[in-house]
C-alpha positions in Angstrom: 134.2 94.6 91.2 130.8 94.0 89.6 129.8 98.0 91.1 132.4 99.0 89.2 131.8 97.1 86.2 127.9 98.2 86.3 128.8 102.2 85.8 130.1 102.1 82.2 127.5 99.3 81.2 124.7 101.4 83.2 125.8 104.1 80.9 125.5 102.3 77.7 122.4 100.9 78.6 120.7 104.1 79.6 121.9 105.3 75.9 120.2 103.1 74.1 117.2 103.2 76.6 116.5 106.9 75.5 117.4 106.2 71.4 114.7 103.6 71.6 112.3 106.2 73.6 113.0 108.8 70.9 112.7 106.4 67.9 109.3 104.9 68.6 107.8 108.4 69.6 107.5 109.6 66.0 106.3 106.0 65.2 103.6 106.4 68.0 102.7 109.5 66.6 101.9 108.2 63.3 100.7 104.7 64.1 98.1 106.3 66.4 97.1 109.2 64.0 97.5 108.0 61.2 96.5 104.4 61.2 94.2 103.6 64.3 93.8 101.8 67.4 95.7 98.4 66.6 98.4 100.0 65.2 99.2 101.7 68.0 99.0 98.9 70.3 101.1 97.3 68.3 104.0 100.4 68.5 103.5 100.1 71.8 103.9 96.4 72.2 107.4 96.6 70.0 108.6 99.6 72.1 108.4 97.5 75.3 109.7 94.6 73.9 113.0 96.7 72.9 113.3 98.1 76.2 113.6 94.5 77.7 115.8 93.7 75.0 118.2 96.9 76.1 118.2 95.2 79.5 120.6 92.6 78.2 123.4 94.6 78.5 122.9 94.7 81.9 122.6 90.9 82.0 119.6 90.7 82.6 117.4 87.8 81.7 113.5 87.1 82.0 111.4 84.5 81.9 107.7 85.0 81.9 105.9 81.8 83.2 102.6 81.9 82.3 100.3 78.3 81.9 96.8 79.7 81.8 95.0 80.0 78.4 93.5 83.5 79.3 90.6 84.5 76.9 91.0 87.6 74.8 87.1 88.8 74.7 86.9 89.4 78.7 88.1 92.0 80.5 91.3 91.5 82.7 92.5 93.2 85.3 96.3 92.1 85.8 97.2 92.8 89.6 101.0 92.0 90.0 103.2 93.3 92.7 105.7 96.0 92.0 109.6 96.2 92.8 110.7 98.6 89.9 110.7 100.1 86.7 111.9 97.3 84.8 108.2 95.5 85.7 106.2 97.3 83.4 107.7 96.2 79.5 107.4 92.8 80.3 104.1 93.4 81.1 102.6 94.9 78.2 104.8 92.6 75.9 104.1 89.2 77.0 100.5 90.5 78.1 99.8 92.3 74.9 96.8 89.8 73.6 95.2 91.3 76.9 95.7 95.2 75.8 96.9 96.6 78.6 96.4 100.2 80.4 97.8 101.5 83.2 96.7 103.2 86.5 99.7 105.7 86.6 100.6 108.5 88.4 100.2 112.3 86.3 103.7 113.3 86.4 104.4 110.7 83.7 102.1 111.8 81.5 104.5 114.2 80.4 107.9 115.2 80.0 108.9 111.5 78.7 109.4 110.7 75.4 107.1 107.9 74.0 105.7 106.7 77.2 104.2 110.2 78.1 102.5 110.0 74.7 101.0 106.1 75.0 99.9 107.0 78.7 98.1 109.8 77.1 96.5 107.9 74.3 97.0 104.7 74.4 93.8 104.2 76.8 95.6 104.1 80.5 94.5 106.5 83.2 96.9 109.3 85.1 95.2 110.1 88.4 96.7 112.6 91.6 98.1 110.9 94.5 97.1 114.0 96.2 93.6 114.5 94.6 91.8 111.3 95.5 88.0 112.1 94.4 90.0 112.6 91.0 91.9 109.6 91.0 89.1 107.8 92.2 86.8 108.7 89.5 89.8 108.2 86.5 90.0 104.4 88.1 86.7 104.3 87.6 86.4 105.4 84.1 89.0 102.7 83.5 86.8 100.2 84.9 84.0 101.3 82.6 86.5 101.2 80.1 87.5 97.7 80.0 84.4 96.3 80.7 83.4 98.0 77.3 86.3 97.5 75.4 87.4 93.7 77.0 90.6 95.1 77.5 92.8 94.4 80.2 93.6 96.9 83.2 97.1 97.0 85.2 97.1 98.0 89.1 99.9 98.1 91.4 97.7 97.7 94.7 101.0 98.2 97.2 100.6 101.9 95.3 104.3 102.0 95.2 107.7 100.0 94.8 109.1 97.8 96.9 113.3 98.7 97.8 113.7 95.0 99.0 111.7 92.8 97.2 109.8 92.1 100.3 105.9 92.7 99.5 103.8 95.6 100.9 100.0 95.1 102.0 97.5 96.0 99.7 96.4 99.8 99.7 92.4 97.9 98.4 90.9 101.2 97.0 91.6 101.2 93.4 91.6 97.7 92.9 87.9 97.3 94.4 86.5 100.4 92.0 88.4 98.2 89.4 86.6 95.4 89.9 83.0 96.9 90.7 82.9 98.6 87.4 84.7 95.8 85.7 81.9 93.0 87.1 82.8 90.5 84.4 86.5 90.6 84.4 88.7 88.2 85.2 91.6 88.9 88.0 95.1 87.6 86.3 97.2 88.0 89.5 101.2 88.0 89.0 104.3 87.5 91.4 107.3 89.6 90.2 110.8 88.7 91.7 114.3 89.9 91.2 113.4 93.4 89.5 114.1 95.5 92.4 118.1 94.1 92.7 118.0 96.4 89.3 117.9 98.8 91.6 119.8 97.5 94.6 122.7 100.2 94.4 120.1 103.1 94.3 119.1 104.7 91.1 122.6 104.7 89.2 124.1 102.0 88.6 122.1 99.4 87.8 122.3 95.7 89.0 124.0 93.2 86.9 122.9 89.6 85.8 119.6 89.6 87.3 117.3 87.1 86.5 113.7 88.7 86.8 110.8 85.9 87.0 106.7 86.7 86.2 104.6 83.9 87.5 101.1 84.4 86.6 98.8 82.6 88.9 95.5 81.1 88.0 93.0 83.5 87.3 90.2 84.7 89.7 86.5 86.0 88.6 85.0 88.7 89.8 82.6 86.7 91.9 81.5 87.1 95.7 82.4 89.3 98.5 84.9 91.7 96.8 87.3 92.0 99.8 87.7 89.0 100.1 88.4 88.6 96.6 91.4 91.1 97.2 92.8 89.2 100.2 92.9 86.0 98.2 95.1 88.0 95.2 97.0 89.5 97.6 97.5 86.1 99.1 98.7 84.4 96.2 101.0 87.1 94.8 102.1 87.3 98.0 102.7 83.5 98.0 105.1 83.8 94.9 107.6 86.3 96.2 110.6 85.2 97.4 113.4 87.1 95.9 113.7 89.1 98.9 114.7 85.4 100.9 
């Protein structure tokens, strides 16, 4: 019964997923062109706050547990694990004091309204799973670019999404150039549970009533041996998962 009831509200949720794409890319447009930097970010931050918000009619509900007073004039590099789609506005929203860019794959730097267009410009880097001297050097640049800027960086180190919520090991690559050209950054590691049952019937429909939890963990500096710096993030996000129990 709830299968069923998840097609029509899957449809009307996907609806107003794309209007709110195609009304904050003109806004993009100008806030970045016209009026800078910050105003950008701040397009950006609204955008993914109304994509959460469109979740609702999916019932789905959030909470974003996050104790630590994490400075604003350091660089971050926010590590979480990743189970779906529905990880990423969350992210930048509640994250937004940390200005976050993304390591993301190429093909979504185009084709996609609004989010195309922030992955562009917005600071984030789009690198070739197949080309790895050229995604090795855009991670780095990224690093640089924090480091710079104090602004915050967002890796997925399992590389891609988990189908079960159970955790995948730590592909250590990107997150060590990360953090060797980001030396005085601050690791803000993040458990994510409950957004891959948004997926659990496949791509259409989407789950109902899920309640997806961020717990961010105490943060880590860049200090010491760096791979074992990565095991202990890996351990603790790995720690906090347990929607797949």
């Amino acid at each position: 019964m709830q299968k069923l009831l998840a097609y029509p509200l899957t449809i009307l949720y996907l609806f107003f997923f794309g209007l709110t794409l195609l009304i904050f890319h003109p806004i993009q447009w100008i806030c970045f062109n016209v009026f800078g930097y910050n105003a950008h970010r701040m397009s950006v931050a609204l955008l993914n706050l109304s994509l959460t918000r469109c979740t609702h009619i999916l019932g789905t509900t959030y909470s974003f547990n996050n104790p630590h007073d994490i400075p604003t004039g350091r660089p971050t590099i926010i590590v979480p694990n990743h189970q779906s789609m529905h990880d990423i506005p969350p992210i930048i929203w509640f994250l937004r004091k940390q200005h976050p860019k993304f390591v993301s794959k190429k093909e979504l730097g185009k084709g996609i309204p609004s989010v195309s267009y922030n992955l562009r410009h917005g600071g984030s880097v789009l690198i070739d799973r197949k080309d790895s001297k050229q995604a090795l050097v855009e991670i780095s640049k990224l690093g640089t670019y924090i480091e710079k800027n104090q602004r915050g960086a967002v890796i997925f180190p399992e590389g891609t999404r988990s189908r079960t919520g159970h955790p995948k090991p730590f592909k250590t690559t990107g997150l060590k150039l990360l953090l060797k050209n980001a030396p005085s950054a601050l690791i803000i590691p993040i458990s994510i549970n409950n957004s891959w049952r948004m997926l659990k019937y496949g791509k259409f429909p989407n789950g109902l009533g899920n309640h997806i939890t961020f717990d961010v963990h105490k943060p880590i500096p860049v200090e010491g041996n760096l791979d074992e710096l990565i095991a202990k993030t890996e351990a603790v996000i790995t720690a906090g998962i347990t929607s797949f129990k």
